[in-house]
N, C-alpha and C positions, 0 to 999 in steps of 0.2 A: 407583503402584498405587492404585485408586479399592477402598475398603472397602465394602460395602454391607449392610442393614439385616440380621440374623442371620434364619434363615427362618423362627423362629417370628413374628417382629416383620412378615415381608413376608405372611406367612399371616392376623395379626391384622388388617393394614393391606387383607388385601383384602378381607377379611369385613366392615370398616365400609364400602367402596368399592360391595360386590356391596350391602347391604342399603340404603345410604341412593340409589345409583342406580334401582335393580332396582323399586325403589315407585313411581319417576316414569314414569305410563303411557307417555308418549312415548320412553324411554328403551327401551321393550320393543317398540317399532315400525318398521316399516321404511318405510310410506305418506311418499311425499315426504321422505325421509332423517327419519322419526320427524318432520313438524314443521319442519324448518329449512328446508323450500323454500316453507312457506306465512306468508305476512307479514302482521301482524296488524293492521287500523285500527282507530285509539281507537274503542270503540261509544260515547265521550260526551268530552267536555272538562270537565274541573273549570275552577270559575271562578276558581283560583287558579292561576298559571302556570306554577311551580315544578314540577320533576322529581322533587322529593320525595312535595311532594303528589299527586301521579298517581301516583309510584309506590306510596304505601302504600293509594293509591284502586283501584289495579289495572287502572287504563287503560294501555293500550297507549302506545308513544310509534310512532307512523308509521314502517314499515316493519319492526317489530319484528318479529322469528320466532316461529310459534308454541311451537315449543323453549322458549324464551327466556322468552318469559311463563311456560309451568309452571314453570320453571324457577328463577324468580326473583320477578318479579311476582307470581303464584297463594302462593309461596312465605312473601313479606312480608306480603301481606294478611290469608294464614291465620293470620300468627302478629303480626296488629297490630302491625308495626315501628312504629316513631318515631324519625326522625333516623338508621335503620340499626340502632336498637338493641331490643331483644326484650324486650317489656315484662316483669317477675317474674310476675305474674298469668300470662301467658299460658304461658312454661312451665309454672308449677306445671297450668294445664289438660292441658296438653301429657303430661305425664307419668301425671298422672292417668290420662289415656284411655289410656297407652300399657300403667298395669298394671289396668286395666279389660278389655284384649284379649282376645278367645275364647283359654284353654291350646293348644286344637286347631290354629289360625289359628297363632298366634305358634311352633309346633313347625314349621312346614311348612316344606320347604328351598328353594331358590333357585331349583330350576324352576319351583315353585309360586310364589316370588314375580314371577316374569316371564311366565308365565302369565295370573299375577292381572291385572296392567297391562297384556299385551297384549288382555283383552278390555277392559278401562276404556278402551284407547287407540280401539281399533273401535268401541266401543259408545257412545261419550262424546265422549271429547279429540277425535276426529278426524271425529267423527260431526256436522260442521258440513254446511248447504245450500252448497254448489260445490265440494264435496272430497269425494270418493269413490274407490272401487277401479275404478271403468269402464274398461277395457282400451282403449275409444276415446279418453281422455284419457291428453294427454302427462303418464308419472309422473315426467319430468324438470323440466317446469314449474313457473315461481315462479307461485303466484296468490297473492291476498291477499283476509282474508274479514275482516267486521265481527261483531266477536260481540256480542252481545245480553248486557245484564245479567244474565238470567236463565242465560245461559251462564255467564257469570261469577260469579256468586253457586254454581251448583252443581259447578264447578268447583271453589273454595274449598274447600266441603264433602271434596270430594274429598281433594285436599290435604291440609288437615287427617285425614283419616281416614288417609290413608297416611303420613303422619309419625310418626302413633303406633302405626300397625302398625309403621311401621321401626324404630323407636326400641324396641320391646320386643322385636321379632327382634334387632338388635342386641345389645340387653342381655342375649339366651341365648344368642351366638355369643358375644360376649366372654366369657359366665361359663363356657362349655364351653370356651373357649380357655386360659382363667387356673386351673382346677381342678389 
């Protein structure tokens, strides 16, 4: 007989699931399975060859998804990894902005936050030159787009701003959980 986590425990574990997904625009989209059918080329090479450094550079590694990059890549660079690890500075910024957030913003429930991401994902994330909604383009097709620094730089921005939205939505789902 398999035991499994008591329901308040499975209720808590999906409100951190719903809020730390629900912020990644791509996560809220459906264009090209959100992302995971468009392959991303480095927009530059670091002159260092290591997987590390590109990853905290935020380059692409060939053939990567663009899933995959928000997901991880956009993820590391917002929060200046090093060797994997999350510098103290950077959380304490982290947190910072997260009880800086508008009361109004951080109160909103979960269709608001997949809302919020599905227009970041249309208007932003997906909003590259050879990827669109054109009903004459196969939406089962892999392409692959090069993104521009400029993409990537505000991309970051992004990121960042949704970590600290999630992270103080979070922090009022928990505390209404635990009350």
């Amino acid at each position: 007989m398999s035991i499994g986590p008591a329901p308040s425990a499975t209720k808590r574990s999906s409100g951190w699931f719903t809020s730390a997904d629900l912020h990644q625009p791509l996560h809220a989209a459906d264009l090209a399975q959100g992302g995971n059918r468009i392959r991303v080329a480095s927009y530059g090479r670091s002159q260092e060859r290591d997987s590390a450094s590109e990853y905290a550079h935020g380059r692409a590694r060939e053939g990567e998804s663009l899933h995959a990059f928000w997901d991880s890549r956009l993820v590391a660079l917002a929060l200046h990894t090093r060797d994997g690890m999350i510098p103290a500075r950077s959380l304490q910024q982290l947190l910072q902005a997260a009880r800086d957030e508008d009361p109004a913003l951080v109160a909103a429930g979960p269709e608001q936050w997949a809302a919020e991401s599905n227009e970041l994902a249309r208007s932003f994330a997906l909003n590259i030159e050879g990827i669109g909604c054109d009903p004459a383009q196969d939406p089962g097709a892999t392409r692959t787009v090069r993104l521009s620094r400029a993409y990537v730089t505000h991309a970051k921005v992004v990121v960042e701003d949704r970590l600290a939205l999630a992270g103080a939505r979070l922090a009022r789902v928990l505390n209404e959980a635990l009350k």
